[in-house]
N, C-alpha and C positions, 0 to 999 in steps of 0.2 A: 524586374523579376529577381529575387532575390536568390534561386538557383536556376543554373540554365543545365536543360538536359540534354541529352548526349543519344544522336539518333545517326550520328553516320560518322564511323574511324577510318584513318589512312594508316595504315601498319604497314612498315620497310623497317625491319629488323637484321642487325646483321647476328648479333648474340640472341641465340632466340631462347636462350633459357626462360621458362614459364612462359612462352609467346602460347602455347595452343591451350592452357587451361585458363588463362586471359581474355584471345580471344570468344572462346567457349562461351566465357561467362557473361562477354560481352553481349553476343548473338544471341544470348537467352533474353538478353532484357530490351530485344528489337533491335541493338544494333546494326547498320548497316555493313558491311566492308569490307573497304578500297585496301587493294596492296597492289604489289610489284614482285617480280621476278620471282627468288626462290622463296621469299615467305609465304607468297599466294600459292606456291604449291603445296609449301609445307602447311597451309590451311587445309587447303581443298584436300590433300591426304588424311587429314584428320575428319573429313567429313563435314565442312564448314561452308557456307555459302558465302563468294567471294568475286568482287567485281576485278578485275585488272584495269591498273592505272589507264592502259593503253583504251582500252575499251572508252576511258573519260575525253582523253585527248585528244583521240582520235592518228595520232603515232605510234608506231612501233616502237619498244626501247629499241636504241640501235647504237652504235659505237660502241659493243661490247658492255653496253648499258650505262655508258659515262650519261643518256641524253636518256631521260625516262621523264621524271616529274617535273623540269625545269619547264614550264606549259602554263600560261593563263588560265587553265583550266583548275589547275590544280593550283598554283598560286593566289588566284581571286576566288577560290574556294577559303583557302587560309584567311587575307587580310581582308574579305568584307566587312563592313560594319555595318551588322544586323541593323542598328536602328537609323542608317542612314540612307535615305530614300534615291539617292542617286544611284548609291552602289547596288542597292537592291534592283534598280532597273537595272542596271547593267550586267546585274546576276542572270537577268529575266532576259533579258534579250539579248546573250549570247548563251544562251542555256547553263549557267555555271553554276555548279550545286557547291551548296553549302557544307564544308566541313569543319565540326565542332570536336573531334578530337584527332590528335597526330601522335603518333607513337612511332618516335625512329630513336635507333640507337646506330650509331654509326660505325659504318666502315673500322675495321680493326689497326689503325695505322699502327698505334704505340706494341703492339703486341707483334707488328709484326718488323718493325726496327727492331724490337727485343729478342726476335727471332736471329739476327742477323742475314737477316733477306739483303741484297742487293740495291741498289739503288732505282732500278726503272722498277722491283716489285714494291718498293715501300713508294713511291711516286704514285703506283695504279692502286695503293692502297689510300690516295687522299680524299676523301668524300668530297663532293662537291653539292648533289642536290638535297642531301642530308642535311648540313650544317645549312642551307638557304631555307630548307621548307620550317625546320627546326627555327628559326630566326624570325621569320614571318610568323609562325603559330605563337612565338613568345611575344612578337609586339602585340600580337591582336589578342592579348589574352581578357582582353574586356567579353570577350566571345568565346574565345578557345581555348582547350586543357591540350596540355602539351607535355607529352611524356617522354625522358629521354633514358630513363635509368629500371632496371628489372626489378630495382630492389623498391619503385613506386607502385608497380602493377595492384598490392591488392589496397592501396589509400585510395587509389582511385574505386576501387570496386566499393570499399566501404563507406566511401563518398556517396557513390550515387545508391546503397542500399540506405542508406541513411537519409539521403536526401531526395532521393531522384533523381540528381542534378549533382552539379558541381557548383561551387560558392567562388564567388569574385576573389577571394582569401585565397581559397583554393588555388585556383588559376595563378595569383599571381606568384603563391612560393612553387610551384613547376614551373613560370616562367624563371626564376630566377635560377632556378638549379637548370636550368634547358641554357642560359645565358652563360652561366658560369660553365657548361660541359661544351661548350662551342669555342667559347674562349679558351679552356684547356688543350682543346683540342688541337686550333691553332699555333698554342703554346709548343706543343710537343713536334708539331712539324717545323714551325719556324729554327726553332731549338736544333735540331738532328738538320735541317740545312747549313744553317751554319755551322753543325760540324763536319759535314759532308762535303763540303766547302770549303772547309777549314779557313775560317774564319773565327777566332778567338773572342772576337768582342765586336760583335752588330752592333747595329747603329742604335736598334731597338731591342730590345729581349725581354720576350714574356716568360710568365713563372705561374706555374697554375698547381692546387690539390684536389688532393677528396676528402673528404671529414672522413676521420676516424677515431675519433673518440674528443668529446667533451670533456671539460674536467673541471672540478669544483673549483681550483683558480690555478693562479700559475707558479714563480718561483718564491711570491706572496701570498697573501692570503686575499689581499686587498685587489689583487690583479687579475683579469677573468684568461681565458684559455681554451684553448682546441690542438687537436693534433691531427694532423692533415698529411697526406701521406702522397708520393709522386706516381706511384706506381712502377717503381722500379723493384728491379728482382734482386736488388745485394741481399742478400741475406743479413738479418740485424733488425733493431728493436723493432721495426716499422713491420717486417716480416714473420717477427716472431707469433708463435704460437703459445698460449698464459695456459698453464697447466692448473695452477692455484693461484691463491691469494687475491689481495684485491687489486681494483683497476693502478695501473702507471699513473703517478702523479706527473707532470709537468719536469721536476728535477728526477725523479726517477728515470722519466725518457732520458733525457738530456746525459746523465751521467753513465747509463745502461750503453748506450749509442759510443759513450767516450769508452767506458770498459771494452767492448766488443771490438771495436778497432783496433783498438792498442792488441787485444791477444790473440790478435788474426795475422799480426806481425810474425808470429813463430808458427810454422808450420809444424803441424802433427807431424810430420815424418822424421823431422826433429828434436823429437819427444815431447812429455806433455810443458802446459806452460798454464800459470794464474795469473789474471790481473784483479785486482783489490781497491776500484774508486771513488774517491770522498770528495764530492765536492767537483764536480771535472778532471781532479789529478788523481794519479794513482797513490795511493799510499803504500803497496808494495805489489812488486812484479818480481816472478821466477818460474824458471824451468829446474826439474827432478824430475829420479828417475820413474819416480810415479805421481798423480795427477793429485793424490794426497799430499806427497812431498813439495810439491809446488805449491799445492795450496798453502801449506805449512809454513813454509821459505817465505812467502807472500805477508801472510797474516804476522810472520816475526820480523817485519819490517819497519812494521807501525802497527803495533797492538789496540792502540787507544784508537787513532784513526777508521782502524777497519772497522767499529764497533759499527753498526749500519750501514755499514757501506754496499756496496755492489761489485759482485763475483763474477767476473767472469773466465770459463775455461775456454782450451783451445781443442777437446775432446771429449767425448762420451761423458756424461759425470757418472761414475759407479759408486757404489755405498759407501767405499773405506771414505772416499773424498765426502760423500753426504754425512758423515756422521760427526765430523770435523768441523764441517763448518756450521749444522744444527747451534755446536756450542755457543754461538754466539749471536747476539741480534745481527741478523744481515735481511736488507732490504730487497734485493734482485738478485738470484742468481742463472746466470743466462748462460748457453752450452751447446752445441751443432745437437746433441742430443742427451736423453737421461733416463739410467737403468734404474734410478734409485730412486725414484716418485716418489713411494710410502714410507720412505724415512723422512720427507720433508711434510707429510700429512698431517703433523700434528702441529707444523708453524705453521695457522692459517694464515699471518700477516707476509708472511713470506712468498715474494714473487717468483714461477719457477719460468722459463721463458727457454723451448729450443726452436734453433731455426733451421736447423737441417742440412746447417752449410757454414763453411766460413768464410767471409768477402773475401776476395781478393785486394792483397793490400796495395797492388800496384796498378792495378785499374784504374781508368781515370775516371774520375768525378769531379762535376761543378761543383764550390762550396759559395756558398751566400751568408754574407752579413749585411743585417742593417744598422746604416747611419740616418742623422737627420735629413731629409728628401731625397732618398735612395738606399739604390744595396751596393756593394761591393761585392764583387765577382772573382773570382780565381779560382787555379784546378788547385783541387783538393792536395797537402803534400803528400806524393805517394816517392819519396827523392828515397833510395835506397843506396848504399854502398858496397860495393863488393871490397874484399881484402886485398885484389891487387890495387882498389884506387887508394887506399891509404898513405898516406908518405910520413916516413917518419924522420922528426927533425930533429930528433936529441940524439946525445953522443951512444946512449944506451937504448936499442930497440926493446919493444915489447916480449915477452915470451909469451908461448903457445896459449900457455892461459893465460896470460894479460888481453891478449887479443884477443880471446875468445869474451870473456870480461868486458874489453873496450865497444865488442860489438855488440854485445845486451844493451850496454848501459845508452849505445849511441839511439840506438831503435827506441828505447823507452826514454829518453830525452824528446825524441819528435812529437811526445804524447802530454806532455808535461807543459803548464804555461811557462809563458815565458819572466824572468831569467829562470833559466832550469838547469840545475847542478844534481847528478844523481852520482852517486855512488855504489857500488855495484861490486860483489865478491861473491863466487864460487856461483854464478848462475842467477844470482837475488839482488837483486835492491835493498840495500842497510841504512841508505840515506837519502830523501827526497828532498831539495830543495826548489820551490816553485812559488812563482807571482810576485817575485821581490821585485825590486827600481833599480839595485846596483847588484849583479854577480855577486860579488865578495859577500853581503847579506844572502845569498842563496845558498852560496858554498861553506858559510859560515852554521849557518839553520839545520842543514841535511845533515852536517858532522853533530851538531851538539844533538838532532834527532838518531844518528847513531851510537851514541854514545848511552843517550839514555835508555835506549831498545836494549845496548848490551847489560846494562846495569839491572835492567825488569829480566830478561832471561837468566842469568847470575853468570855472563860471563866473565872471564877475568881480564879483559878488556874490550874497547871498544870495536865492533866490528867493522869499523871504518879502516882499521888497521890490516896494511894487506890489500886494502881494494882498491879499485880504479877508480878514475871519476870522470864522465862525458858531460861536457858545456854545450848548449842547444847551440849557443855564437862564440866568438871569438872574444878573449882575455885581453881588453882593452889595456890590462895594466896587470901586472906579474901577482897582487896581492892576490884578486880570484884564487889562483894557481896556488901561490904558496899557502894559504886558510888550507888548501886538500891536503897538502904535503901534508902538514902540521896535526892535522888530523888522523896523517897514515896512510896515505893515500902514497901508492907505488906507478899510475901510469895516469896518463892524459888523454883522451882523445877530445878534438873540438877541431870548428871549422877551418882558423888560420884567416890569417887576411888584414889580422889590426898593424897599425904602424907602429905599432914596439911590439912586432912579433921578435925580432931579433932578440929585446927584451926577455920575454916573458920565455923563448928558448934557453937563454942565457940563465934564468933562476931557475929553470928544471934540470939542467944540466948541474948544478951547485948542487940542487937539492937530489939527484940522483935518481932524476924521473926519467921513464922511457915517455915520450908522448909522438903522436900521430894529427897530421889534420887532415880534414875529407874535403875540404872545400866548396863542403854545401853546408846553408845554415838552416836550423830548425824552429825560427822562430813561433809560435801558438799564442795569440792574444784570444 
């Protein structure tokens, strides 16, 4: 039979968005249907005819309804096979009716971890007969359509308007999406035990998404792509809301995700702040005393670089700021929120992106990379300094604004690949050095990129001069250090720790550097 039709549902919902015009439209076209607990009220409220599981079972749910469907009744309902003559006796003579469709969405665990409920309430939030009956309908989907997601309710409808039935095809992409949301699900509990548990690295760890957008390929052209989201609530490209323009390509996410972080670094109550990135790095980052001026300080960082790059602010974008950055091709620009919409109306290429919030940058987060037969795990670096952990190791300490300087420059190092040399004056990035093999070509690169920024603005020197400069690692060797000097560079900060630091103190102290080290390194591959 090339479609099989649908004459009796088992509905146990716990999101029941669209459950009653679902079930409605089911019941119109003879279906039969089974629920449980609050959905079968929420039917029969609606005016629906409705059998209770119990009523099949011949059990009470009981234990606060942990024990409802877990019953041969309802089991050998799921995994019969219609054209197998044993099972059809055994249908026959334990009385066990056949069900050809199963619509559960389960238990709210991740939503309610996300709450920060307590430990015994996300424990009574783990489904147990959900994820088994859901597991059963997906093997036997030679027979059974198995619905696990709100956003299938009307394929199915237009399935059987279409067909009368449901198609073997059919059946099998809901079993694989009822497969995959089982296994997510598991994901998300396993996951939150072992931090609950604190337990850093299980023995096993799974990793599960949701499709959220396909995309014509990836960081190629040649390469295909998806973007798939965890369901978490940071605020950022996954959560953001697209005002305009067209869909986020592959590198768009990717760099959108890097700008946003990086200017989540600077709190609004700190004034405003831009980041400006090309490629994964920033090409310029700054705080002014308005969200224009920032932008501005930013984009005169790296003029050339910014040219398509991705904007991101750390507040409101209002128009002085939209009309500023219109000037020029920009690819994303993303922002907690944006008063200035119709000035960006007429770049339709232009992605506008708010999210309503800005992460927290010291929250922990897993981060995942893959290598060849696996991933690598670690928390995300959320390693922050405060100014009394600074030590400083030259004869001349920092002044008020060096240090303020040294702590821009440290924070936008952590964002920066690695080797990463930034140079940093009055609030702004002048000089990005990043993705070299040796320091010294890092620290070399960011000066001659300041110098040529000063030359395109008409200053009458290089803005390198005056500024500070932060090393994501420690100065293996004193040349790093002296390349900044030479360039103009007045203070140091970096981590400390190589074995000629004595060294490399020794040529800052010659050359009449204040420098600081924090003792934590910011390496970004």
């Amino acid at each position: 039979m090339t479609h099989l039709p649908i004459r009796s549902a088992l509905i146990s919902v716990s999101d029941k968005t669209g459950l009653i015009a679902f079930a409605t439209a089911l019941a119109a076209r003879g279906v039969a249907l089974l629920s449980t607990g609050g959905t079968a009220r929420a039917l029969r409220d609606a005016g629906l005819a409705v059998k209770d599981v119990s009523e099949v079972t011949g059990f009470p749910e009981m234990m606060d309804g942990r024990v409802k469907t877990l019953h041969p009744m309802v089991h050998g309902g799921l995994l019969a096979l219609r054209d197998n003559a044993d099972h059809q006796a055994a249908m026959a003579a334990h009385g066990i009716g056949a069900i050809d469709l199963l619509v559960v969405n389960l238990y709210p665990f991740e939503a309610t971890v996300a709450s920060g409920a307590d430990y015994d309430d996300c424990i009574e939030n783990i489904d147990i007969g959900g994820p088994a009956m859901i597991r059963a309908a997906a093997k036997n989907h030679a027979f059974v359509t198995v619905v696990v997601d709100t956003e299938d309710y009307a394929d199915v409808l237009a399935e059987l308007d279409a067909h009368d039935g449901t198609s073997l095809g059919f059946r099998q992409r809901m079993a694989r999406t009822a497969y995959a949301r089982t296994a997510a699900y598991d994901a998300a509990v396993s996951t939150w035990m072992a931090a609950a548990h604190d337990d850093p690295a299980p023995r096993r760890r799974a990793f599960a998404g949701v499709l959220k957008q396909t995309m014509r390929y990836g960081e190629n052209p040649h390469q295909s792509a998806a973007f798939y989201v965890d369901g978490s609530a940071r605020p950022g490209v996954a959560t953001a809301v697209q005002h305009q323009g067209k869909e986020l390509s592959y590198n768009n996410i990717n760099d959108t995700d890097a700008a946003f972080e990086l200017v989540a670094e600077f709190a609004p109550a700190d004034g405003p702040a831009c980041a400006i990135i090309k490629h994964a790095n920033p090409s310029g980052v700054a705080r002014g005393a308005t969200l224009a001026e920032a932008y501005q300080k930013a984009f005169d960082c790296d003029r050339t670089s910014a040219f398509g790059g991705i904007v991101a602010l750390n507040m409101t974008l209002d128009g002085a700021t939209a009309e500023e950055i219109v000037k020029i091709f920009t690819e994303v620009v993303i922002a907690p929120d944006a008063d200035a919409r119709a000035i960006f109306a007429a770049k339709k290429n232009l992605r506008l992106l708010t999210t309503g919030a800005l992460p927290d940058p010291r929250a922990p987060v897993l981060a995942y990379k893959q290598v060849a037969g696996g991933l690598l795990v670690q928390d995300k670096d959320t390693g922050q300094i405060d100014p009394d952990e600074l030590r400083v190791v030259t004869q001349r300490a920092p002044s008020a604004a060096e240090l303020a300087d040294l702590r821009f420059a440290w924070t936008v190092a952590k964002h920066v690949k690695s080797n990463a040399i930034i140079y940093v004056k009055d609030g702004a990035t002048v000089g990005v050095g990043a993705g070299q093999m040796s320091r010294v070509d890092s620290s070399t690169i960011a000066a001659l990129k300041a110098g040529r920024m000063g030359a395109e603005l008409g200053l009458p020197d290089t803005p390198a001069k005056g500024s500070v400069v932060a090393s994501d690692a420690f100065f293996p060797f004193a040349d790093g250090l002296m390349a900044a000097a030479e360039a103009g560079a007045t203070a140091i900060i970096q981590p400390g720790g190589s074995m000629r630091d004595d060294e490399v103190i020794a040529a800052a102290d010659a050359a009449g550097l204040a420098m600081v080290f924090t003792g934590m390194r910011h390496f970004r591959h």
